[in-house]
C-alpha positions, 0 to 999 in steps of 0.5 A: 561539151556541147557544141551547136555550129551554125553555118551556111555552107554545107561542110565537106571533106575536099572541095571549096574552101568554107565546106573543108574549114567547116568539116575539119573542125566538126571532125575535130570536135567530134575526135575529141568526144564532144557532142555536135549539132549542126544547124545549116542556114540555106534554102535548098530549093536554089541549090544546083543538082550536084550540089543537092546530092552532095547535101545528102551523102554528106548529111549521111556522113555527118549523122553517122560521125554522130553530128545532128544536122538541122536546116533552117531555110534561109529566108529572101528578102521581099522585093519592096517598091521602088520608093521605098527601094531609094528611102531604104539606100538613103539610110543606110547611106546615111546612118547604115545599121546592122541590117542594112547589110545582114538579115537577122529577123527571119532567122532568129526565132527558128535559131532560138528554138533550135539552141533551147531545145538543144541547150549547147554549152558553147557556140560556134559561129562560122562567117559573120552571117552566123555572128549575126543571126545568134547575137540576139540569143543567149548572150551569155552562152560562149560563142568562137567565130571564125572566118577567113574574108572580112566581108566588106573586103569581099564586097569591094573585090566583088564591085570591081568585077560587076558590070555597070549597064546603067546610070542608075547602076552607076549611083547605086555603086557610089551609094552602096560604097559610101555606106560601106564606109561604116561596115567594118566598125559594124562588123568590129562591133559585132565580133566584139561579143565572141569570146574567140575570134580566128580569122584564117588569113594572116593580115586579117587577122592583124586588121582586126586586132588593130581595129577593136578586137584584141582576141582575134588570133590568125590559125591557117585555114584547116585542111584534114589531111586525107591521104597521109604520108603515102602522097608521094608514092602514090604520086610517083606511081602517077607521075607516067600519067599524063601523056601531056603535061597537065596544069590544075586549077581549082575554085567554086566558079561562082567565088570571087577569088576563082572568077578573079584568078580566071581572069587574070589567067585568061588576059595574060597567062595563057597567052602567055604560056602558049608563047613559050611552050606552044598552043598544044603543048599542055593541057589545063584541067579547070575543075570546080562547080558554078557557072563561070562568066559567058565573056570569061567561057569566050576567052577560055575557049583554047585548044589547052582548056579543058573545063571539067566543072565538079569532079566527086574524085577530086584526089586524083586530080591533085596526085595527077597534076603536074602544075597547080596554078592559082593566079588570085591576084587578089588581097583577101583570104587564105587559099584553101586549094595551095594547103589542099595541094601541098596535103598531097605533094603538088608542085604550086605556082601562086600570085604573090598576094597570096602570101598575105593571108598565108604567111607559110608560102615560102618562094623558091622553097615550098612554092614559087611566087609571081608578081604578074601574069607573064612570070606566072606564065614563066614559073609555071613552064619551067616547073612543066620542063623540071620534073626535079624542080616540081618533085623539091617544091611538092616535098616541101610542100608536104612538110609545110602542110604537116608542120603548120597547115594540118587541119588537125593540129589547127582545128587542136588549138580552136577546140582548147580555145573555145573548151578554155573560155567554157571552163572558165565561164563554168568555174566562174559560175561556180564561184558566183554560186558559192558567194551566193550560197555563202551569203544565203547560209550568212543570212540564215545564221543571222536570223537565227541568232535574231530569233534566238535572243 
């Protein structure tokens, strides 16, 4: 089978989120001997220099896995004038259409050519950009999407931390809502053309089964698992590691879920933990690229803090952890870094809005669960005074993650899915073949027969 795969995100083995679902299932295509292209939409020229040479090693690595990467540059949109800046929001206020939200033009002919030049048997689609940009072409080709955030959640979530500096930013907030009141039908609509729909968050999934799309099916979000069942040893060869307990908090600073988090890590727990363990009683090791907030930097400033930024050998980080938190208090998505860290056996302390989309979390068994920042500031201390307690969480940890969350297993069932919709679609051809084989042959007998009398 040839498989073309469109995304916007460069995939990778470790670190954020959509590069590791990305990879997985690009590894597992590729295991299960299926050929691979992969197109990236992005424009390299606003990409951050750490992010830049990671493009290039991971590139490389694709290219010798046997995976074609192409790019194709995104495109920006042009600055229009201001009046027609207003007529433009008063449409899509009014009557909102798929590119009121999505550019798809300036994609689509470049996308073209690459899927008929390559001529895959099956498309996959990964977030709604890519449904958006391949739904004009080849609509008969099968297509899988998978994702993990519906996007006009993420879009609320986002509103809630941006800052409004003007009246006029205070209209275009209660505009731009009133028009996202059509977003989830459009993006319902278009998901509707996918024969297979995964969304990698639990009570996403149930919403758009809900909401108009039947075939949509909640697989955890795939992580590889990298190190195998030696994480516990090598954990305990490092347990003496750390001269001062370390707390581990990992997110692309620039993703709503991390700033979200930080935030709610700032306000509540960090004071909170140097109530009870003391101000240089333990150290956070904050690790994850972009460019955090200057109010939230401010806040951060704290003798425990230490912000790391990207760190290439993220492995050592999870198996000299003592703690990871993860305070996202927020309802979407799946956390990607709580499947990670159970691969290599780390004792977890989440919100509890994180069981939504991962339905795996299991409190006071393989991870403990708090309602607010001062019981993570609570959890968290006592996991840092229990080296027992932290042991029996990462152990369970790591059985969840080989039982349900291993990125192979996963990424197994997205492939059958997406070999079954191509195996039908070919035996239906085949039959519509023959019917019309059968018919041709009829018609070739009866005039035939016609000349013959």
């Amino acid at each position: 089978m040839r498989v073309f795969l469109i995304s916007r995100t460069l995939p990778a083995p470790t670190g954020v989120g959509s590069s590791v679902h990305v990879w997985s299932l690009l590894e597992t295509l590729v295991l299960k001997g299926h050929e691979v292209r992969l197109c990236l939409s992005t424009n390299l020229s606003h990409v951050e220099e750490w992010r830049l040479r990671m493009y290039q090693t991971t590139s490389d690595t694709l290219e010798s896995m046997g995976v074609e990467v192409c790019f194709i540059k995104a495109m920006e949109r042009p600055i229009a004038s201001r009046p027609k800046r207003f007529l433009g929001l008063l449409t899509k206020t009014v009557a909102p259409s798929v590119s009121d939200f999505y550019q798809e033009d300036p994609l689509e002919a470049e996308l073209r050519r690459e899927i008929e030049a390559w001529s895959p048997d099956a498309l996959c689609l990964w977030e709604i950009e890519a449904v958006v940009a391949a739904r004009k072409i080849a609509p008969e080709m099968p297509r899988l999407a998978f994702f993990t955030d519906p996007d006009h959640l993420v879009r609320q979530t986002r509103r809630r931390y941006r800052a409004v500096r003007s009246p006029r930013d205070r209209v275009q907030r209660w505009l731009d809502r009133i028009a996202e009141r059509r977003l989830p039908g459009i993006i319902s609509g278009l998901l509707r053309d996918c024969d297979v729909v995964i969304d990698h968050a639990a009570h996403h999934a149930a919403w758009f089964r809900a909401h108009g799309v039947p075939q949509t099916r909640y697989l955890p979000v795939p992580v590889v698992d990298r190190i195998g069942k030696q994480c516990l040893r090598r954990r305990a060869e490092l347990s003496d590691t750390n001269i001062t307990p370390r707390i581990l908090m990992l997110g692309n600073l620039n993703g709503i879920a991390t700033i979200s988090g930080l935030r709610l890590f700032a306000t509540d727990v960090l004071p909170a933990l140097e109530k009870i363990l003391g101000e240089s009683a333990f150290e956070v090791h904050i690790v994850g690229g972009g460019q955090m907030p200057s109010d939230l930097a401010d806040q951060l400033n704290r003798p425990s803090v230490r912000r790391r930024g990207y760190v290439e050998d993220i492995e050592t980080e999870l198996l000299t952890c003592d703690v990871l938190l993860v305070p996202t208090d927020s309802a979407i998505g799946f956390r990607t870094r709580i499947a990670e860290a159970m691969s290599y056996g780390c004792c977890v302390v989440a919100h509890e809005s994180n069981a939504l989309g991962m339905p795996e979390l299991n409190h006071g068994h393989n991870a403990l669960l708090a309602q607010n920042g001062a019981d993570l500031a609570k959890l968290t201390a006592q996991c840092l005074r229990d080296p027992d307690l932290r042991q029996r969480l990462g152990v369970a940890g790591r059985r969840i993650f080989e039982e349900r969350l291993d990125g192979h297993k996963v990424c197994d069932e997205m492939v059958e899915m997406l070999e079954a919709v191509v195996a039908g679609r070919r035996a239906s051809h085949r039959v519509r073949s023959g019917l019309k084989g059968a018919d041709i042959d009829s018609r070739k007998t009866q005039a035939v027969s016609h000349a013959t009398l």
